[in-house]
N, C-alpha and C positions, 0 to 999 in steps of 0.2 A: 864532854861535847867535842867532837873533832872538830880541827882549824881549814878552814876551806883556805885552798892554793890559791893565791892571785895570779891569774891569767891576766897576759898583755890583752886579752881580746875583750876583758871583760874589767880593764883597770883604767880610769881617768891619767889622762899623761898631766906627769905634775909640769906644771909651766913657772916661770917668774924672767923678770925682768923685759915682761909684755908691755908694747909703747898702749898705752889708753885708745878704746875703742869707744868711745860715749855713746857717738853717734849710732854705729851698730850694737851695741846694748840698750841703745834706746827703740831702736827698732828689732830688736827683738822681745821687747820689753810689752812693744804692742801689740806685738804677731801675738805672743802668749797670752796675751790677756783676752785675745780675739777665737785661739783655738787650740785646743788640749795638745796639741803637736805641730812643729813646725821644722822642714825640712829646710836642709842649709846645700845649697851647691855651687857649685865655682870648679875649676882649674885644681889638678893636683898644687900644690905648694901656694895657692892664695889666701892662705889661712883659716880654712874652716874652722878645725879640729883647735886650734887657739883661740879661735874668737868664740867657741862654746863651752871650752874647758874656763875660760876667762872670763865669761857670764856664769856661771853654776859657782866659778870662787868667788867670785866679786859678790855675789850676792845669798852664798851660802848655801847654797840650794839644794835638797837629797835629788839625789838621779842615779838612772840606770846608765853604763859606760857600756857599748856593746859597737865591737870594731867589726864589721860588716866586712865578708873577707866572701873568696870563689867555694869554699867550703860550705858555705851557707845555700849554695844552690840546695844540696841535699836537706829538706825538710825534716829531719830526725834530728840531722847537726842541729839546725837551727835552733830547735824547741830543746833540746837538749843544753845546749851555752847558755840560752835564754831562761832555760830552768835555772842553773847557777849563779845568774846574774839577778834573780831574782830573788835567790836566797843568802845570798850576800849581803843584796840591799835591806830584807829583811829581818839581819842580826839575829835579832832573839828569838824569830817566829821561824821556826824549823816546817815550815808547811811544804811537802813536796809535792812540784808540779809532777805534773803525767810525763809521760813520756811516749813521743810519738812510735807505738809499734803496728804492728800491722793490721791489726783490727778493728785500726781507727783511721785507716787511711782510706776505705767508703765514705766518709763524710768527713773530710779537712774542715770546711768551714764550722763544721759542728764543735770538732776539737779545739780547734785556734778560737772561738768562742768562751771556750769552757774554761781553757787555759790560762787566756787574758781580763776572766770576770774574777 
């Protein structure tokens, strides 16, 4: 079986020696309990990307790592990284996503449907 390449785009940044966020783990704690996805936004350098990477170790948690970059404007990229990132997450299960080519690009919400079930 080939070893799939870790990509920074697609690699949780390892953190340590993060001061305790309780508070915001406790609030994100309810956000998720309230809704299958919850977005985080703030200021470059206010912590995001630590304060999610530091809820998913603190509490073990399998997740998808997916660094949202200008490359992603392009739809192909997209589901393309997102294909990887989902085959990573799912180690033993070799199940390959589609890939967005032109034939599917008449009906996006059809594919992104199909993709993400």
């Amino acid at each position: 079986m080939p070893r799939l390449i870790a990509l920074a785009k697609l690699t949780q940044p390892r953190i340590s020696g993060v001061a305790g966020r309780y508070r915001l783990h406790t609030q994100l704690k309810k956000e998720l309990s309230n809704y299958p996805v919850v977005w985080v936004a703030g200021p470059a350098g206010a912590g995001k990307t630590t304060l999610v990477a530091s809820y998913l170790n603190a509490r073990q948690l399998p997740s998808i790592w997916y660094q949202v970059d200008s490359g992603d404007a392009d739809l192909a990229t997209f589901f393309y990284y997102m294909g990887l990132a989902g085959q990573t997450a799912a180690k033993r299960k070799r199940q390959f996503l589609s890939l967005l080519t032109p034939e599917y690009l008449s009906d996006l919400p059809g594919f992104a449907h199909r993709f993400f079930s």
